[in-house]
C-alpha positions in Angstrom: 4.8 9.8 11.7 4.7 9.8 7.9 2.0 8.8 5.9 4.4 6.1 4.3 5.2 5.0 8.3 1.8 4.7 9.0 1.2 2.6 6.0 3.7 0.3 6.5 2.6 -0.3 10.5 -1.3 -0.7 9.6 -0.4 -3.5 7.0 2.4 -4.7 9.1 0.1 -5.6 11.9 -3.2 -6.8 9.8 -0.7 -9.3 7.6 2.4 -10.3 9.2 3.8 -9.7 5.7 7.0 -11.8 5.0 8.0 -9.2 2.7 6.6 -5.1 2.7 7.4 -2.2 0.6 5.7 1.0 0.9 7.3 3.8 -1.8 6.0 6.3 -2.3 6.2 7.3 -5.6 4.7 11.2 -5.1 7.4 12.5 -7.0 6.7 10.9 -10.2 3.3 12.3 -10.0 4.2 16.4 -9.3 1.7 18.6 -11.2 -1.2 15.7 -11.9 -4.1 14.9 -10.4 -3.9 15.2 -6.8 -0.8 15.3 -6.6 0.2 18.5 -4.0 3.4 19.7 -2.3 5.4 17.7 0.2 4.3 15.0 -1.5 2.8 11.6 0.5 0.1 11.4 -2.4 0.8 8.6 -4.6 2.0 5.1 -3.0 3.1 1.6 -4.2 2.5 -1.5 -1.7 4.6 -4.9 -2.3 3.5 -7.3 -0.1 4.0 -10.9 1.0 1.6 -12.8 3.5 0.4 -15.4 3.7 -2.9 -14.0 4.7 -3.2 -12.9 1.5 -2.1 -16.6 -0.3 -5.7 -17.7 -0.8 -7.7 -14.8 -1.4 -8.5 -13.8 -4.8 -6.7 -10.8 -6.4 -9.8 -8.6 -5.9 -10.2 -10.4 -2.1 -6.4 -9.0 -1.8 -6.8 -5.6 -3.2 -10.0 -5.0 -1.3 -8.3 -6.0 2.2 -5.4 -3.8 1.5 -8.0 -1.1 0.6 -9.9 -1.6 3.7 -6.8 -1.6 5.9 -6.0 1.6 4.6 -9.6 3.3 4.9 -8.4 6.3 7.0 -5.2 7.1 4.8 -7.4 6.6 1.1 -9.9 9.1 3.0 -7.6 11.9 3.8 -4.8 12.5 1.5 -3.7 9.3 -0.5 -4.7 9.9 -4.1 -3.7 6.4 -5.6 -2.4 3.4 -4.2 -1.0 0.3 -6.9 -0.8 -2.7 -4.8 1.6 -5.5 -5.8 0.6 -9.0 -3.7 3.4 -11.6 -4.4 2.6 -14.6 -3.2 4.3 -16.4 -0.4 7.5 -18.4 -2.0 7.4 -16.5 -5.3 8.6 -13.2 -3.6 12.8 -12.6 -4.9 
């Protein structure tokens, strides 16, 4: 399973996201800082829960974070994480 796979099914299961994107966005980052070959380095998480709704941007970003210990820990250079909240998302 991808690192991008694995992403999606951790935040999948911790959220029940109405709306998920995980892209990964290595590509754009060949050459900088941690960047490294075959990519699965550099990732961009839209996300729509609910569970997310009523926590404060920081709150969201730090449960995401936490979600995704194990992947920040071994491999994942930089993660930008996009919450849209529930009946905003088009």
């Amino acid at each position: 399973m991808s690192v991008r796979d694995d992403i999606e099914k951790k935040l999948s299961l911790k959220f029940a996201p109405t709306h998920l994107e995980v892209l990964d966005e290595s590509e754009n980052h060949r050459g900088h800082a941690g960047s490294r070959p075959g990519g699965e380095t550099h990732f961009r998480v839209r996300i729509t829960s609910r569970a997310l709704d009523t926590l404060t941007r920081v709150a969201q970003h730090r449960a995401v974070m936490q979600t995704l210990d194990t992947e920040l820990k071994s491999g994942v250079h930089a993660l930008a994480i996009e919450v849209v909240k529930t009946g905003t998302a088009g």
